[in-house]
N, C-alpha and C positions, 0 to 999 in steps of 0.2 A: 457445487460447493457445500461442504457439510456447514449445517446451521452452527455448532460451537464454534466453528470456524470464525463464522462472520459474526461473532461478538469482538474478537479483536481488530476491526475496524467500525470507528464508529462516526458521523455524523453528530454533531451540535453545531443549535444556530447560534450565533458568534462567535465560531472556534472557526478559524484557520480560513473563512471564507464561506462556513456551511461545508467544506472540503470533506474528504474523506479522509481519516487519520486512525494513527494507531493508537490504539485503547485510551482514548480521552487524551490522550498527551499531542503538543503541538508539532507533531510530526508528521506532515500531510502523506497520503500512499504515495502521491505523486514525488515526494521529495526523498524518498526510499526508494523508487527506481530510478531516481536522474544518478544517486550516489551509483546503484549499482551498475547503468548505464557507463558511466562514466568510468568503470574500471574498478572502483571499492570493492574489496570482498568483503565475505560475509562477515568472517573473524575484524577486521578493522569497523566495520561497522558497528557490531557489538561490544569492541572498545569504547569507539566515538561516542553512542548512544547507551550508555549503563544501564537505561530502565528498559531495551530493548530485550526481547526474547528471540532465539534462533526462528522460531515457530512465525514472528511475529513476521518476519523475511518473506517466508515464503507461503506465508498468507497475504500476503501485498501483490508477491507476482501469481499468487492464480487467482486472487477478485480480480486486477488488471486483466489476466488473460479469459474471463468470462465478461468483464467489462466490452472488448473489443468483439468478441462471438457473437456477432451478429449479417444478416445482410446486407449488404452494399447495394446497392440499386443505382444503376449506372446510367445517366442521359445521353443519349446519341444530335 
């Protein structure tokens, strides 16, 4: 993930849980993939959310998708 990148999510403690969120606003990452999970596209999104950036999308799903990049280590 390029570093400018991850300025548009950010971490503060009392915001959203310590959560991770989009540019200081109470928008957790987690709650920008459940929209998109859920069927919202990007253009509704960017309606719903005015202060949102297109960028700001699909910098959500690649920190989640290096979020998950990791090994699983499996007990028998």
């Amino acid at each position: 993930m390029r570093a400018d990148s991850l300025k548009r999510i950010t971490v503060e403690q009392g915001k959203c849980g310590g959560r991770p969120c989009i540019r200081g606003h109470r928008l957790r990452v987690s709650d920008l993939l459940e929209l998109l999970a859920n069927g919202a596209g990007v253009d509704e999104i960017l309606t719903d959310y005015e202060f949102l950036e297109r960028e700001d999308i699909y910098v959500a799903m690649e920190y989640a998708a290096h979020q998950v990049d990791h090994t699983v280590l499996q007990m028998s």
